[in-house]
N, C-alpha and C positions, 0 to 999 in steps of 0.2 A: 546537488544534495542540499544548499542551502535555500533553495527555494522552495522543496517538500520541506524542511525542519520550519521555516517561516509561515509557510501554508496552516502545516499543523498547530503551531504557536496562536497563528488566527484564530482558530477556535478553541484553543483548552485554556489559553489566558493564566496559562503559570508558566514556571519551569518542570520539566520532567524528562524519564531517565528514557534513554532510547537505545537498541541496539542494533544493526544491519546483519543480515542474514546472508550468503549466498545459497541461491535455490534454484530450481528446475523447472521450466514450464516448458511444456511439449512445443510451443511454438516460438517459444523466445531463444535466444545464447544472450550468454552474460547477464544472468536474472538478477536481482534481490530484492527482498524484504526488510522494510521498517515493521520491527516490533518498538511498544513503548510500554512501561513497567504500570501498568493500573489496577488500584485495586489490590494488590500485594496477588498480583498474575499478570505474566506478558502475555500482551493482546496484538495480534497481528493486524496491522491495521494498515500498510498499503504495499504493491508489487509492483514492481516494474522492468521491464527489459527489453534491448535489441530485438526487434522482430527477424526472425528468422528467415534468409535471402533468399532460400526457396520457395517459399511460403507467395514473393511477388514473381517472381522468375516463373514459377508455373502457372502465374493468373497474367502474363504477359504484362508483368508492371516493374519498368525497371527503376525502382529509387530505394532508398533505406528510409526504416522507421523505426520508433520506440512505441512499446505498449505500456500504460500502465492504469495501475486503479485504485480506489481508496474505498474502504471498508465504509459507507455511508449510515449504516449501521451502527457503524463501532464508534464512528466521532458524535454522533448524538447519544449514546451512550454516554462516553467519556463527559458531554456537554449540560445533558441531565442528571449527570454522576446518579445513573440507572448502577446496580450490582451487578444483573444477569441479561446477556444479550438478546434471551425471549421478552425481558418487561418492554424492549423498544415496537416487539410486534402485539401484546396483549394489548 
């Protein structure tokens, strides 16, 4: 966990409020989400979890893994302190 909080520190270049989520992804156990308070609105901005044993066990692959992703959108956002997440695609 403290290498997502330092990752994101990378690029927003202050302090800011953050909260962990647990949540559900069809392919993961033991998921969660970082939200971080921007904007006076929590913005979802990255997931990760256990990859689910089945998932390699039926492609004849026997190790464990972790999935995870980050909102690329959201930190240039946060980066350009854009308002709305369409100005980063206009």
């Amino acid at each position: 966990m403290y290498f997502l909080l330092k990752f994101i520190s990378f690029f927003i270049k202050k302090k800011f409020i953050f909260k962990i989520r647990k949540v559900h992804f069809p392919f993961t156990i033991i998921s969660i989400e970082l939200d971080i308070y921007y904007n006076k609105n929590w913005l979802e901005l990255l997931g990760f979890g256990l990859i689910n044993n089945n998932i390699f066990i039926n492609n004849k692959i026997y190790i464990k893994g972790i999935a995870g992703g980050v909102g690329v959108d959201r930190l240039f956002m946060i980066c350009y302190k854009l308002k709305y997440i369409k100005e980063v695609y206009d």
